[in-house]
C-alpha positions as a Python dict, from the first residue, in 0.01 Angstrom:
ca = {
    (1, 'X'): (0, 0, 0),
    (2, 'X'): (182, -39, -342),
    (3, 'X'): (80, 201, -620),
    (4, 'X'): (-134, 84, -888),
    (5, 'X'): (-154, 178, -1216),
    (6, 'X'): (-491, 142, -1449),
    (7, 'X'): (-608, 218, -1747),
    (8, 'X'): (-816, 493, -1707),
    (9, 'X'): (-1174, 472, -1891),
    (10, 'X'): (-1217, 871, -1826),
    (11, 'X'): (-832, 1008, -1941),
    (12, 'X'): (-761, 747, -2202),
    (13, 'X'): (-419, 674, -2061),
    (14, 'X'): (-234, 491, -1769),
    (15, 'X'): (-222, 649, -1426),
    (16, 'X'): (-231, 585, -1071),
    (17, 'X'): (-573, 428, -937),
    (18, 'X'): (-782, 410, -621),
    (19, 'X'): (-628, 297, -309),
    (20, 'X'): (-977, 90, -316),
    (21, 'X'): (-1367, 114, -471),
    (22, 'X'): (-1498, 446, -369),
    (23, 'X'): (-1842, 327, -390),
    (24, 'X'): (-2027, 12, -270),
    (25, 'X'): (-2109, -276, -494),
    (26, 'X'): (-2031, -376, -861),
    (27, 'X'): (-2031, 16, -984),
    (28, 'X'): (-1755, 53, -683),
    (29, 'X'): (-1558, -207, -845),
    (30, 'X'): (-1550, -124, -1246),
    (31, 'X'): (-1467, 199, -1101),
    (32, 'X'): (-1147, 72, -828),
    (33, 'X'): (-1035, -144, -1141),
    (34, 'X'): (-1053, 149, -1458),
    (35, 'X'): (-1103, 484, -1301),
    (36, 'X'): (-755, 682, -1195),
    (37, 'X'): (-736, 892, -889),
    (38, 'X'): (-722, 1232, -1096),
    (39, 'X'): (-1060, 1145, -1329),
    (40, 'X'): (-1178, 1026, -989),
    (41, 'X'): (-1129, 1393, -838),
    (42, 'X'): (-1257, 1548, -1172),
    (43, 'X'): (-1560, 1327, -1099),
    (44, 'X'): (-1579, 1425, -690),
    (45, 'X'): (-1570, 1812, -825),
    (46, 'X'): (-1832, 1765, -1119),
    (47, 'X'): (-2087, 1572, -884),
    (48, 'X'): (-2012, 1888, -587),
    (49, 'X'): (-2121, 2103, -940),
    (50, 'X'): (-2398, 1901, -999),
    (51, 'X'): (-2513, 1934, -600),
    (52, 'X'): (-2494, 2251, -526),
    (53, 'X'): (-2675, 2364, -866),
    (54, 'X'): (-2955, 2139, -859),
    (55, 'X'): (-2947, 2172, -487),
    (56, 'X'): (-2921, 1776, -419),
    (57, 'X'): (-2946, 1619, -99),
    (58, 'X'): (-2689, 1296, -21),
    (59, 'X'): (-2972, 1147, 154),
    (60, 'X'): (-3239, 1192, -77),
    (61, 'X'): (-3262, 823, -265),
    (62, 'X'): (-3382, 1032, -572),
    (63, 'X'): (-3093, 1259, -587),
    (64, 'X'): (-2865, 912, -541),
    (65, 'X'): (-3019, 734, -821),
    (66, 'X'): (-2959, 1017, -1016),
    (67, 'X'): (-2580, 1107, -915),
    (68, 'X'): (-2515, 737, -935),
    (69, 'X'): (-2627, 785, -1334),
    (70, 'X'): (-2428, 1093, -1406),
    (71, 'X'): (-2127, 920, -1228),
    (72, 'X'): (-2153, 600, -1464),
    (73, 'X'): (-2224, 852, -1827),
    (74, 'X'): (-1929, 1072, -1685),
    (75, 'X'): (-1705, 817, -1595),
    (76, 'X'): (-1743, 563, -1894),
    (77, 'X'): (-1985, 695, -2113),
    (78, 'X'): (-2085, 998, -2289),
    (79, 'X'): (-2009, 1232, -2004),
    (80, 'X'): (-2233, 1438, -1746),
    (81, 'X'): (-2357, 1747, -1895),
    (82, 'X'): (-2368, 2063, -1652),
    (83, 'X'): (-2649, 2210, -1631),
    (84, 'X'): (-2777, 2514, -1845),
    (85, 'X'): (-2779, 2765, -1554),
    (86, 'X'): (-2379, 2698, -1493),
    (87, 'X'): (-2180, 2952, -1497),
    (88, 'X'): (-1826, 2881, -1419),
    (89, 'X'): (-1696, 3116, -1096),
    (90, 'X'): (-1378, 3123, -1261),
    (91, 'X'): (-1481, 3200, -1598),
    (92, 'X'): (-1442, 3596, -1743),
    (93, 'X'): (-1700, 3782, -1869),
}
């Protein structure tokens, strides 16, 4: 496969995109065509965030609806907020 470049929504910038739409349907599209593959993985590691602190189940349609929202503001809108409780394992104290 030949690399592509996009316009990224999420960096601002051209980079390398998706090999193809990581999610079904329309969303899976505006994503292949304006999302690169690093604000992609920024995206993959804020949603694993977002799982593990509100403790969200993949096959809960609930806990879809609402990943599928946060995906969309963090992607192309005003970005996914984490959630009060976070606290960075990285981060110093």
């Amino acid at each position: 496969m030949t690399d592509r470049t996009v316009d990224c929504a999420l960096l601002k910038k051209s980079a390398p995109g998706l090999d193809r739409p990581p999610y079904p349907g329309p969303l899976g599209q505006r994503i292949f065509e304006n999302v690169s593959k690093e604000a992609w993985s920024k995206w993959v590691g804020h949603q694993t965030m977002l799982m593990n602190e509100y403790r969200l189940s993949p096959v809960d349609p609930k806990a879809r609806k609402f990943l599928e929202a946060e995906m969309e503001k963090f992607l192309f809108g005003e970005g996914s907020a984490k959630p009060q409780e976070f606290v960075n394992p990285g981060a110093k104290s």
